[in-house]
N, C-alpha and C positions, 0 to 999 in steps of 0.2 A: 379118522383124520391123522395125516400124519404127523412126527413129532418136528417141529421145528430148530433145526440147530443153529444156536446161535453162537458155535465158534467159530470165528474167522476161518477163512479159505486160504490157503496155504500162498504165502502172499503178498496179501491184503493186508491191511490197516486191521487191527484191535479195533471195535467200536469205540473200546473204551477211551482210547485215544484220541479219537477223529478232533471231538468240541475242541480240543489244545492244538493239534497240529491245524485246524482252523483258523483258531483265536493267532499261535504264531504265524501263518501266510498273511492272516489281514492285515498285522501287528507289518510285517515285511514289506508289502504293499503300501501302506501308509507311508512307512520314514522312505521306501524309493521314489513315492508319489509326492512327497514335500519335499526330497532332496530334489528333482527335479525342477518343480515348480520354482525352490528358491533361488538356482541356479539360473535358470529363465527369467525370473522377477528380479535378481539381483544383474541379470545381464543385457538385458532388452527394456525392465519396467523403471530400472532405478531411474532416480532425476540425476541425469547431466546437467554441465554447470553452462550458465549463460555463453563463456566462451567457447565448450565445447559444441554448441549448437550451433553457434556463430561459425564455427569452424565447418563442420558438418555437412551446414547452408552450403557455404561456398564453394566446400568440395561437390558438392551436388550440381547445385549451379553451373561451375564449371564442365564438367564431365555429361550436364545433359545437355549443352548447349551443341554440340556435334550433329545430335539426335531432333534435337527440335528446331534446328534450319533446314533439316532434310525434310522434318513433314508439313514445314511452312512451304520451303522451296524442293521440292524431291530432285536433286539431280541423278539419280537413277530411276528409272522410271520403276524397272523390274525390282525396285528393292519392296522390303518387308513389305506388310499391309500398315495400314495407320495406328490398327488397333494393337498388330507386335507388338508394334514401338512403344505403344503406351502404356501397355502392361510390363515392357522390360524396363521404362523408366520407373514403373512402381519397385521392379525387384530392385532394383540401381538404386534408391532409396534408405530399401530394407535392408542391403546391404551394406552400406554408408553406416548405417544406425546402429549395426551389430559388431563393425569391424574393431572396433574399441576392445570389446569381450572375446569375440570369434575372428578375430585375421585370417587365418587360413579359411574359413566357409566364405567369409566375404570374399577373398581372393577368387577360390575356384567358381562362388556365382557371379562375379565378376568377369572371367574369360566362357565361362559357360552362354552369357548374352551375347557373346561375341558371333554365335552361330543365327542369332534373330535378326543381330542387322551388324555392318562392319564400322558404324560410327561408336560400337560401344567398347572396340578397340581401346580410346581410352584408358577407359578406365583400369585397364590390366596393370602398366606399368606404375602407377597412384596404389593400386593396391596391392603388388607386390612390395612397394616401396613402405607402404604400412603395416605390411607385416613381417618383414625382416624389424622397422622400430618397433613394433608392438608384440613381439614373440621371442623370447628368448630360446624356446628349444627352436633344432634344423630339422628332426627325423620331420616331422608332421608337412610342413611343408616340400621337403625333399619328392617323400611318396606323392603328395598331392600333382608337381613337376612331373614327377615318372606317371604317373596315370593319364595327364594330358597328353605326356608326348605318346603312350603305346595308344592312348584312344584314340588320338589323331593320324595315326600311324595306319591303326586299322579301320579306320574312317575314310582315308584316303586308299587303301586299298583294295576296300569295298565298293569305292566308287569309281576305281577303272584310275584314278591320275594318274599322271607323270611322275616321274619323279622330281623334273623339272619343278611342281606345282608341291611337293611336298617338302623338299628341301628348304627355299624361300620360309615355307612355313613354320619349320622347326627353328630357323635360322631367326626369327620373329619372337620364338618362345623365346631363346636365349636373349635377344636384345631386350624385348618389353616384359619378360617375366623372370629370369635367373638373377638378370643385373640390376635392378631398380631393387628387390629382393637383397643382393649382398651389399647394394650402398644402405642398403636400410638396416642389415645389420652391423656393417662396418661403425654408422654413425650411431647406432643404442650403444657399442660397446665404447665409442668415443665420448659418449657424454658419462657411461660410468665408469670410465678412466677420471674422467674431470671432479667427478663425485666424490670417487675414491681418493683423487688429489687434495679436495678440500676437508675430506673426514681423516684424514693421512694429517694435515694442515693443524687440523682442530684437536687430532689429538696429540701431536707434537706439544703445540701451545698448551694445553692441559698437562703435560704431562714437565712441561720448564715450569707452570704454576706449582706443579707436585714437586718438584725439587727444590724451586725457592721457598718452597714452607718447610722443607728438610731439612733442609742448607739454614733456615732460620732457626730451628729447635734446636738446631745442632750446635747453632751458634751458642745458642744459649745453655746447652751442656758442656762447649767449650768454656762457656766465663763464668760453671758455676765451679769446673775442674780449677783452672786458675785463682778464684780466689779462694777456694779450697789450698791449693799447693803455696799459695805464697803469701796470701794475707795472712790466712790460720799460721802459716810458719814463722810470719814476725808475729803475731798476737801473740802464741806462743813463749817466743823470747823474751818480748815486753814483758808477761808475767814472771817469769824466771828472773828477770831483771827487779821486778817491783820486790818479788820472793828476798830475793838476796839482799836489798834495803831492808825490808822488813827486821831482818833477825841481825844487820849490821849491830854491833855494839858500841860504835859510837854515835850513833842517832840518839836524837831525843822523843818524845815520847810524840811530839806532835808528827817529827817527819816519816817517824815508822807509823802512823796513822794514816797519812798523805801514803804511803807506798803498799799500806795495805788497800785502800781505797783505790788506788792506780792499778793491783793486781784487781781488784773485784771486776772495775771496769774493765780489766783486758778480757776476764771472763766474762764479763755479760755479753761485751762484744764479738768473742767467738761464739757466744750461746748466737746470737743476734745473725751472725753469718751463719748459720750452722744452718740457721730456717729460712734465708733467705737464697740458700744453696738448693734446700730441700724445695722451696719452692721450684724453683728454676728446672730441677730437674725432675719432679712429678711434673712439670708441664710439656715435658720434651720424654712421655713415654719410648722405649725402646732405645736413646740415645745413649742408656748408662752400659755400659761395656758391660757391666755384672749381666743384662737385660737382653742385651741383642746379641751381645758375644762378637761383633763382627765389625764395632769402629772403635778407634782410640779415643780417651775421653779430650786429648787434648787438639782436639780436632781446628781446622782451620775453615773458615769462609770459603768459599769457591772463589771469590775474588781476588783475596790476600790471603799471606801465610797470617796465620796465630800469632798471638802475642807469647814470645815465647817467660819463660817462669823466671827466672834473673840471666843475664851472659855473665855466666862465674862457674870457674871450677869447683870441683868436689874438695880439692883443700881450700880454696877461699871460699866454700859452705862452710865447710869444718870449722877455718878462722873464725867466721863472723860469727857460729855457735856459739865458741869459745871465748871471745869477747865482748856476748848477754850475758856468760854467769853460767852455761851448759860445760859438764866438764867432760869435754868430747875430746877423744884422742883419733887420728888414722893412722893407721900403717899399711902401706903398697908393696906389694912383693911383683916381680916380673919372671919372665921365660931366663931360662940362661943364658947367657952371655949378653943380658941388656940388664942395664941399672935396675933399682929400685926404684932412685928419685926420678929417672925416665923414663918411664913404661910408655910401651907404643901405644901410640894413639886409637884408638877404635873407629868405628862409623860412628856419624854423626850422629845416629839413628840412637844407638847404643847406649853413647854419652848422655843424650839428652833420658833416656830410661834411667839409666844405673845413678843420674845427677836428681830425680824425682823418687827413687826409691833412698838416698842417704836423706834428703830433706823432708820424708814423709815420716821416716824409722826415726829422725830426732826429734819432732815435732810433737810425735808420739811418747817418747821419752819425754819428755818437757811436761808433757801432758799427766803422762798417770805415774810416772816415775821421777818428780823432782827431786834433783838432789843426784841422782845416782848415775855413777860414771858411764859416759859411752865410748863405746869402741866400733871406729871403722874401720874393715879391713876390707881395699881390694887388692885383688891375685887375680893377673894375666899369667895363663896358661898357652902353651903350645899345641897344638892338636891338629888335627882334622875334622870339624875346626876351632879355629883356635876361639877362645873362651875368657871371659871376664866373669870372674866373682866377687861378688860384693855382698857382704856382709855386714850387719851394724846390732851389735848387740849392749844390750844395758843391764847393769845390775840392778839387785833388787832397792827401791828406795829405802834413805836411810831412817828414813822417819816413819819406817811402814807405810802401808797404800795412804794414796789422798781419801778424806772423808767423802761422803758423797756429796756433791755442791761443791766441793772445796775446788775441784779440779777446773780445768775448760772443757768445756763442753767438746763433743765429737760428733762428727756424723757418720761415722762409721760402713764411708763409702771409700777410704782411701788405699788402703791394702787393697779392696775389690778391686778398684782400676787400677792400680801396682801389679795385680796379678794377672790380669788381661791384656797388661802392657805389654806385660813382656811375654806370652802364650803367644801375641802376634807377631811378635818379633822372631820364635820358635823358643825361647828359653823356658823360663818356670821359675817361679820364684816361694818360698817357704816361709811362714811365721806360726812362731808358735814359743810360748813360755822356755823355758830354759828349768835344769831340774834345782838350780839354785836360787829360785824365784824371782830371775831375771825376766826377758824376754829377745828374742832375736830375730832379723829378719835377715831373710841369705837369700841370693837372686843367682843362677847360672843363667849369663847370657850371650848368646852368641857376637865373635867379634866383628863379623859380617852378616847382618840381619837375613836368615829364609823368611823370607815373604814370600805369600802367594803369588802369582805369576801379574796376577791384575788387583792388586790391593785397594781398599777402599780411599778416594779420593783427600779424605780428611789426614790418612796416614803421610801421602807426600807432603800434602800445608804443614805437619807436622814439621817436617825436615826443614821447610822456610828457616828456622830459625839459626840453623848453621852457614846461613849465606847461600851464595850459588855455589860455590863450591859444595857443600853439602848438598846442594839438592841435584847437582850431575853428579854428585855420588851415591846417593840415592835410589837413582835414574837407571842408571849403571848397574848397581846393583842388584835393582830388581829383572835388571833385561828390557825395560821400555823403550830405550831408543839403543842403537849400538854407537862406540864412541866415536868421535871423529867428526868434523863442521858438518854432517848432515842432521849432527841427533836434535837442534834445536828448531830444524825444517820440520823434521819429522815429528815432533812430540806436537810442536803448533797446526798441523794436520789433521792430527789424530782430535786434540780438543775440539775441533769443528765437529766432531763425529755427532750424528743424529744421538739423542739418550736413546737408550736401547739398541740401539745397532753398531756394528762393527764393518771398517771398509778390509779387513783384511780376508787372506784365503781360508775358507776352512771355519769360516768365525758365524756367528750366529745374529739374526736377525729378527726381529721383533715383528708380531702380527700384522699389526698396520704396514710394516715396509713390507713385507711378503706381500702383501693384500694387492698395495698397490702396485707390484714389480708383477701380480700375476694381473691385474687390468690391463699393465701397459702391452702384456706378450698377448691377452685377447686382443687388444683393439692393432697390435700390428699384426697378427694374424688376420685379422678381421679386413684389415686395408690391403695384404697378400692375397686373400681370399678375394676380394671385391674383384680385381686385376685381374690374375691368374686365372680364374676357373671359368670366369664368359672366355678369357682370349683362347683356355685348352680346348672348352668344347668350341668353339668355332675354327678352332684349327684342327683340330677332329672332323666336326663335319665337314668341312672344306677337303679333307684329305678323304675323307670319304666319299664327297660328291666326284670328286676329281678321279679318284678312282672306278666309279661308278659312269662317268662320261666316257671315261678310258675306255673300261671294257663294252659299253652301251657302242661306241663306233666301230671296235674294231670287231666287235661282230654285228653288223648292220650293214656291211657292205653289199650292192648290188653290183656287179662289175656293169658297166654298158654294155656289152655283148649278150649279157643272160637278159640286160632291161628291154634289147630290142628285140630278142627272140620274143619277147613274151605279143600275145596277139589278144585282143579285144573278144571275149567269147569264150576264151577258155575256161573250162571249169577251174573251179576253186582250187580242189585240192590237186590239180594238178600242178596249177600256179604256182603251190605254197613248196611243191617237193624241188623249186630253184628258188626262194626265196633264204636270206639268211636269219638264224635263227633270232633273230631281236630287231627289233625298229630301234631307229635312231631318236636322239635328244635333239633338243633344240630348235622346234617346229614351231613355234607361235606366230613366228612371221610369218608361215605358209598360212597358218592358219586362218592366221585373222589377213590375210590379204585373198586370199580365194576358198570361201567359206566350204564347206564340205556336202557334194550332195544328197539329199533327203534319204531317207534311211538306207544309206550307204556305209560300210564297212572300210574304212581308209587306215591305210598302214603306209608309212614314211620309211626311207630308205636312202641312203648316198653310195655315189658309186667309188668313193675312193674315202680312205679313213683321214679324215679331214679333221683333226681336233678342234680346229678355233673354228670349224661349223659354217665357215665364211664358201664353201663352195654349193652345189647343186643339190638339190632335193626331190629325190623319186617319190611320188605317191599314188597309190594304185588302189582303186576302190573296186567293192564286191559287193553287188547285188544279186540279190535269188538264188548263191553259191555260184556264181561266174565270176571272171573281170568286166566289169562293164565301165572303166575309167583307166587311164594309164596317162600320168605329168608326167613332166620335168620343169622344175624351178628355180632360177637363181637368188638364190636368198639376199643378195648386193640387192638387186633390183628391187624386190622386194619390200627390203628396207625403205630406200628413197621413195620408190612408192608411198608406202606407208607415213613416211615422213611429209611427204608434200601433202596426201589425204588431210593429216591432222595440222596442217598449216592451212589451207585452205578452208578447215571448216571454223 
């Protein structure tokens, strides 16, 4: 016996293999046999909803109604059998029921019944018309158009036509099946323009609710900055004020009781703002400048400017310091050749920073340095450019530090937005102890604010508080409008502007407005499209038939001379070496008024190139390979013939 080998054939599958690469084919089989199925069940089995069936009906209804007055009443005798008709209104059905899932199959079994009987004609343009709405991609149906046109093409030239009979018929695809087709997509992409309009619309609307709840945090980081800057800075002096009763030497013992009592209170009441700041602004995450780095804390409304912190210069701060009991000094130095006591004036921008950093820096003095002298100095420099500094430093208290408790409370956000004040403005500002156990704060700030090109909205409300004058300087400054009576046209323009988008060159645009600026260019492309491409290809064909008639006459000429040589009897191919190389267009008249006889070979011919076809018609038939018929026709006569025929009957 011989020995059996059982290593694989050079090849072949491993045995050891096979059961796995089995198990995977079945395994592969299976999920394309249920992808299938659920494809099919989700396309044909799903439950349609009442309206769509109702819909369905009617389209049915309609489109067999064509069909079933023919086979009540047949006015063609030679049409279909009864039984076509009734199995094309079952496909005419199935295809209705599918066209929802498959548009393109229902289309082409749609024009495909069209060769069972000519009443399901129909349905063509309804289903082209369903599936430019029901199909967003073009390739699929596109090929589906170029398949009918070459089959019918070579359909018709399988069967001997005219061209006469084929032209009409392409000219039919275009009308009942290109055009109903691009009004059907002209109108999908016009309803998700309208879509696009309203999700454009809604998110507009959502997106003003997201700024007025911005616009409202904001607010409320603005009013906790302000009673930070201005309440804290009289509590402050109050207590400086109560301070300095207290240790008076001519009080008696009740009223320096009464003014210590007066300081406690002014401390509890800074304590009492301090957490009612803190609240305000733990609710309004991101609005504290320390947080987002990118708004000023004394931000305004979107409606109105801010409330601005007092209308008072930096010496009538200093005075009013100076007459609570603070024993604050300023001194101003200017550029050369301008005074001291008249330093030019700055931006409004400026003023209003360097007038929140002296009243923040004495505040603070008041606070953990009672008692100890301040000094404010600003110095306007000359430069490129030119520069304010301010400065406000304190000595160390005389009485040593305040106990703990003793002092007012702090929240120990006001340097933070002093320092972020002015980083937007472009300056910087500095604090820090002093080596004599003082403390001092020094601010370099520009005397025409660099701002960003498009600053945050809260930064102009800022400038509200210098009047309009200040806020077209502002304006101005930053480059938002350019000067001169158009900039107040132009800035009220611009606030119309969509949030997130911009009307100018170059300028950027938000999702939603792209979205819908690219609907708008589908759905006019889509209405260009509808128009243009039935009117090119019919002026196509038309330039093509026309050329095709062209050359069709001018070589179809029989002269009369070669027509009357010709004699009854002559064989064929004798015939044919004076005949010209093409028959002529345009025969139907002949046709159908003197029918052709029984298996005869008839070829049409004119004796002069008659384009509008309106003259004489040679027709010479061949039986058994001879001429055994020889016309002449006039196709006028003809006609009225014909005409009076079908009045008559």
């Amino acid at each position: 016996m011989d020995r059996v080998n059982d290593s694989a054939a050079p090849g072949s599958v491993p045995p050891a293999r096979r059961p796995a690469i089995r198990r995977a084919a079945h395994a592969l089989t299976h999920a394309v046999r249920g992808a299938v199925r659920g494809v099919v069940r989700g396309a044909v089995f799903r439950r349609p909803s009442r309206a769509a069936l109702i819909k369905d009906a009617l389209l049915f209804g309609a489109l067999a109604l064509p069909v079933v007055a023919n086979l009540i009443s047949p006015l063609e005798p030679a049409s279909a059998s009864w039984w076509a008709q009734v199995a094309g209104l079952g496909v005419l059905a199935a295809a209705i029921a599918v066209c929802r899932a498959w548009p393109a199959a229902a289309l082409l079994t749609a024009i495909a019944l069209i060769l069972v009987h000519g009443n399901f004609v129909f349905a063509m343009p309804v289903m082209s018309y369903l599936a430019g709405l029901r199909t967003a991609r073009a390739r699929p149906l596109l090929w589906g158009f170029t398949a009918v046109f070459v089959g019918g093409s070579l359909l018709s030239a399988a069967r001997g036509m005219d061209v006469t009979t084929w032209f009409p018929s392409t000219v039919w695809l275009v009308l009942l099946g290109v055009l109903p087709w691009l009004v059907g997509r002209y109108w999908r992409q016009y309803q998700e323009l309208l879509r696009a309009g309203w999700e454009r619309a809604e998110h507009l609307e959502n997106q003003q609710r997201i700024i007025a709840e911005r616009e409202r945090l904001r607010e409320r980081a603005r009013i906790a900055q302000d009673m930070h800057d201005s309440l804290g800075h009289e509590l402050a002096l109050i207590a400086v004020r109560a301070g300095a009763l207290e240790v008076a030497a001519d009080l008696g013992d009740r009223h320096r009781a009464a003014a210590a009592e007066l300081r406690t209170g002014a401390a509890d009441a800074t304590e009492h703002l301090r957490e009612i700041i803190g609240v305000l602004r733990d609710d309004a995450p991101g609005e504290n400048p320390a947080d987002s780095g990118g708004t000023l804390p004394a931000a305004g409304t979107a409606g109105g400017a801010p409330v601005p912190p007092a209308r008072e210069s930096i010496p009538e701060l200093v005075a009013r310091a100076r007459a609570s009991g603070v024993p604050v000094s300023l001194t101003t130095t200017g550029p050369a050749g301008t005074s001291a006591d008249a330093p030019p004036a700055p931006a409004p921008l400026t003023s209003l920073t360097a007038h929140r950093i002296v009243q923040e820096a004495i505040t603070n003095a008041a606070k953990h340095a009672p008692g100890a002298a301040v000094t404010v100095t600003l110095a306007h420099r000359d430069g490129d450019p030119a520069t304010i500094t301010v400065t406000v430093a304190n000595d160390p208290p005389p009485d040593g530090p305040p106990s703990w408790g003793a002092g007012l409370a702090s929240g120990g956000r006001g340097l933070t937005g002093l320092t972020e004040r002015a980083r937007l403005l472009g300056g910087v500002l500095h604090a820090a102890p002093t080596p004599g156990g003082g403390f001092q704060v020094s601010a370099d700030l520009p005397d025409t604010p660099h701002l960003p090109a498009h600053p945050p909205a809260d930064m102009a409300d800022m400038a509200g508080a210098a009047g309009p004058t200040g806020r077209d300087a502002l304006r101005a400054a930053l480059g938002l409008t350019p000067p001169g009576p158009s900039s107040s046209s132009h800035a009220t323009s611009s606030s119309h502007a969509a949030p997130g988008e911009r009307a100018s060159e170059g300028a950027w645009a938000s999702e939603s407005a792209r979205h819908l600026a690219r609907k708008r260019r589908q759905a006019r492309r889509g209405l260009i499209t509808a128009i243009a491409v039935p009117t090119a290809l019919m002026a196509f064909l038309g330039a093509l038939m026309l050329g095709y008639h062209v050359y069709a006459t001018l070589n179809s000429v029989l002269p009369p001379d070669d027509y009357a040589a010709l004699r009854v009897g002559t064989p064929q191919d004798r015939v044919e070496e004076a005949l010209p190389p093409r028959e002529t267009t345009g025969t139907g008249v002949v046709r159908a008024a003197v029918p052709e006889p029984a298996r005869a070979d008839c070829r049409y011919y004119r004796p002069d190139a008659d384009l509008l076809g309106t003259g004489r018609v040679y027709r010479l038939c061949f039986t058994g390979g001879r001429l055994t018929a020889k016309n002449s026709y006039d196709t006028h006569q003809l006609s009225v013939q014909n005409r009076d025929d079908r009045e008559d009957q």
